[in-house]
Backbone bond lengths (Angstrom), bond angles and torsions (degrees), N, CA, C in turn:
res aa  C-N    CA-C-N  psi(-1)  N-CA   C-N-CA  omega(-1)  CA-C   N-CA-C  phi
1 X - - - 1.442 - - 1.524 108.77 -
2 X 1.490 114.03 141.64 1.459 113.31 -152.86 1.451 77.27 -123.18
3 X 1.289 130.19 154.30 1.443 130.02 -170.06 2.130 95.17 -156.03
4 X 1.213 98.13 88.66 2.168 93.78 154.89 0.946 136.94 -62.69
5 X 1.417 114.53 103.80 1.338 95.28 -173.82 1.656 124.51 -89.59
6 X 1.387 109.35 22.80 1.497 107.73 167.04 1.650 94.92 -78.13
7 X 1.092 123.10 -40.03 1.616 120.87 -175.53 1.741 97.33 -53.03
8 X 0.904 123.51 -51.63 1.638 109.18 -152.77 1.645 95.98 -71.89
9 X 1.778 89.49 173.89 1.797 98.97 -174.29 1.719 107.50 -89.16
10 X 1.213 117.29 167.30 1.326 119.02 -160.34 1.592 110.39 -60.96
11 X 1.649 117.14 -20.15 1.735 127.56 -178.71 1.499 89.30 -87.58
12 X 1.473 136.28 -33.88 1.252 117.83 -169.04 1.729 96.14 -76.79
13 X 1.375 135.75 -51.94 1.360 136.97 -162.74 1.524 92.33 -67.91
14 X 1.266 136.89 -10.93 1.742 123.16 -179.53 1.713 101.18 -85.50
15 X 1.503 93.28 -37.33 2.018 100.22 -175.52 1.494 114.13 -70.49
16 X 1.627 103.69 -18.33 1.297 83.12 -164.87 2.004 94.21 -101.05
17 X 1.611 114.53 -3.18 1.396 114.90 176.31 1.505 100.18 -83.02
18 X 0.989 119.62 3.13 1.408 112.36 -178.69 1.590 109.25 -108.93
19 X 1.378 115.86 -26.31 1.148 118.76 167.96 1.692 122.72 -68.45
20 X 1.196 91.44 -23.45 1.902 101.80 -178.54 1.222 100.42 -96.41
21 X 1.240 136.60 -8.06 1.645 135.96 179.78 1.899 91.32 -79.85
22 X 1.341 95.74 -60.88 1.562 108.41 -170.14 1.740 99.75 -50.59
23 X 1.575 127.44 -35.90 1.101 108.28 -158.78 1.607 99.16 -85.98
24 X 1.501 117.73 -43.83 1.349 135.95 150.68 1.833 99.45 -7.10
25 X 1.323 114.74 -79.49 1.631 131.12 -154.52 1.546 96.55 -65.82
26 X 1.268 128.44 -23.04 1.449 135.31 179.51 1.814 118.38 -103.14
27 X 0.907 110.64 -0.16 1.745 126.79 159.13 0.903 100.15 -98.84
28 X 1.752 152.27 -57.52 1.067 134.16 -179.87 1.077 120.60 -40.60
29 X 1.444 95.74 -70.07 1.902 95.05 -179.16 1.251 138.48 -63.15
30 X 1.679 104.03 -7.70 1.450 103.92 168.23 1.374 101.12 -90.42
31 X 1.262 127.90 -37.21 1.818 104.26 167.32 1.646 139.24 -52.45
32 X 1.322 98.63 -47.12 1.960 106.38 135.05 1.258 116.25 -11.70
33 X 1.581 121.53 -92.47 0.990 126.25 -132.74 2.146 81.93 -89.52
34 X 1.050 103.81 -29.66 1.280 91.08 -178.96 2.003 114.48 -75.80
35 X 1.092 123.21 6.28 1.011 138.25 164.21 1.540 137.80 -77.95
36 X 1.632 85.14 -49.54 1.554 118.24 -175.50 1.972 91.20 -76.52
37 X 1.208 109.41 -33.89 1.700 85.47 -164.54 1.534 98.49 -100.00
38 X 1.209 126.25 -11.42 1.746 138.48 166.42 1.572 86.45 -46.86
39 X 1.324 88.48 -81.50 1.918 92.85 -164.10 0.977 132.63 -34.41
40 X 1.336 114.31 -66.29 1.669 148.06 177.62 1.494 102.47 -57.25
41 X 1.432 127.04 -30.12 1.464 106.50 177.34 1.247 103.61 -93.70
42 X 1.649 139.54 -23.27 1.262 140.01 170.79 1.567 121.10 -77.29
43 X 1.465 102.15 -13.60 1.543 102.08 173.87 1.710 138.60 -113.25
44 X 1.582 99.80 -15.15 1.698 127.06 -158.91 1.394 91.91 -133.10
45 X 1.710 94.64 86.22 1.755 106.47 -170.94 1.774 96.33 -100.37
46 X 1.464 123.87 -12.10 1.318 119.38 159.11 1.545 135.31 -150.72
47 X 0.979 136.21 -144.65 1.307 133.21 -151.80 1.348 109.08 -161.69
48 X 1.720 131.72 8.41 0.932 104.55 173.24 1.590 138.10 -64.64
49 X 1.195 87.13 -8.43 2.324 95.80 -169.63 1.708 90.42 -120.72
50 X 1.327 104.30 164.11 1.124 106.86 147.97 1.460 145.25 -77.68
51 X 1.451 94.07 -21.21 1.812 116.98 167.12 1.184 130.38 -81.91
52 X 1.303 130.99 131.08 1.437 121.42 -170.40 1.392 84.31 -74.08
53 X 1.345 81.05 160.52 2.165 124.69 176.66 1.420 100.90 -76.52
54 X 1.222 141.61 -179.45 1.503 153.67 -126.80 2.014 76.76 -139.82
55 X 0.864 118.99 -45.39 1.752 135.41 -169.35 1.782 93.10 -76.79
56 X 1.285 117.90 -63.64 1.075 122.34 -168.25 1.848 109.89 -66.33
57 X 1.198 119.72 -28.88 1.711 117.78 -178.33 2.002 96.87 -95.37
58 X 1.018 105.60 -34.70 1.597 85.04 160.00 0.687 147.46 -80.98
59 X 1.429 127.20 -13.07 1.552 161.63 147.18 1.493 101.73 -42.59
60 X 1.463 116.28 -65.72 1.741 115.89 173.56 1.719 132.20 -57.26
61 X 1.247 75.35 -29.60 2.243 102.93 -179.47 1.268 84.74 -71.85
62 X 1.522 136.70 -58.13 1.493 111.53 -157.49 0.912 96.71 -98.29
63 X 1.416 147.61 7.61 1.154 138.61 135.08 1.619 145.16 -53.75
64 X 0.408 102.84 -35.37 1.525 129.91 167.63 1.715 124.04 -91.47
65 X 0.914 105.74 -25.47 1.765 134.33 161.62 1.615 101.01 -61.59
66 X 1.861 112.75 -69.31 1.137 106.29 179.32 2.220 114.10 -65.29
67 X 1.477 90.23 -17.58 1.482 63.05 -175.70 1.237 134.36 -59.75
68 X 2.047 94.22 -44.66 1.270 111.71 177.89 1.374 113.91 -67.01
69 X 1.673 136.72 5.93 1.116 107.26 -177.41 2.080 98.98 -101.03
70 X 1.094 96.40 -14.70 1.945 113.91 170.65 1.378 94.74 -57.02
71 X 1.373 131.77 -66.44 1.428 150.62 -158.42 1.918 95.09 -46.43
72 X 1.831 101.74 -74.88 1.491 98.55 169.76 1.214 126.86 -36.59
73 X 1.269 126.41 -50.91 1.468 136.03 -169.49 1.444 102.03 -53.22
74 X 1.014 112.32 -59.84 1.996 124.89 -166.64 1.386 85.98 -57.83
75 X 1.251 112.66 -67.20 1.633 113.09 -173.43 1.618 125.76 -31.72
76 X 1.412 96.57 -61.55 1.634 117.15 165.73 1.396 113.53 -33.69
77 X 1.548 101.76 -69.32 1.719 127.72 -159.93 2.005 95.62 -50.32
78 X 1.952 105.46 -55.19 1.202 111.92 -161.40 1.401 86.93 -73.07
79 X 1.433 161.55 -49.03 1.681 153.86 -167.79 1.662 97.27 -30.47
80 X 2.031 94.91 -72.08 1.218 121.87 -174.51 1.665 99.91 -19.16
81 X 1.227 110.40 -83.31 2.039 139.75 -161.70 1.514 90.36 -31.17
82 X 1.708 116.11 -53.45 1.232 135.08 -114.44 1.946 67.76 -90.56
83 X 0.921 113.64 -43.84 1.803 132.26 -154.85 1.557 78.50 -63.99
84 X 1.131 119.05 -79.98 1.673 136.71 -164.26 2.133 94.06 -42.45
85 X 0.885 109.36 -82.62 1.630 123.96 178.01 1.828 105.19 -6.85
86 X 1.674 90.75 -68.99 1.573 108.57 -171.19 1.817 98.18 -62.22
87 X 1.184 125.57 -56.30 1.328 117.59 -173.07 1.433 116.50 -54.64
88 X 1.214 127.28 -56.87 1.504 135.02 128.29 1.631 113.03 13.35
89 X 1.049 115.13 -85.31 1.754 136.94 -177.89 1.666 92.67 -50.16
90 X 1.409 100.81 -76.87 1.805 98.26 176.12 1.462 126.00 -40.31
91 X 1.238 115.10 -54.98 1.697 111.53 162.47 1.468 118.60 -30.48
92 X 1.524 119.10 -52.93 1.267 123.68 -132.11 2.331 89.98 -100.89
């Protein structure tokens, strides 16, 4: 379902920016949390200190480095589709 939002009325274009904020605020945090436990179980193999190790915070930095650079890519790739889709629709 393809939805314009120049068509909708000015309360429908606030409901529906609020709905994409909300969906927005709930991808984040599941990439977070899907980050935080990627890392942390591949990098923080113990507990003796309370401080991470010199091994253990670089281990997370490039961790998390690679995530976010996966994160862009998908992002990119899905813009790209999203670009192709709409031109698509306009042709037709």
């Amino acid at each position: 379902m393809n939805v314009d939002p120049n068509n909708l009325s000015y309360e429908e274009q606030v409901k529906l920016e609020r709905f994409m904020i909300k969906i927005q605020a709930k991808e984040s945090y599941s990439n977070f949390s899907a980050a935080t436990y990627t890392c942390f179980n591949k990098c923080i193999n113990d507990f003796y200190s309370k401080i991470l190790s010199n091994r253990e915070v670089e281990c997370v930095s490039s961790c998390l480095d690679d995530f976010i650079s996966q994160s862009q890519r998908v992002t990119k790739r899905f813009g790209e589709e999203n670009i192709k889709m709409q031109q698509a629709a306009n042709n037709q």
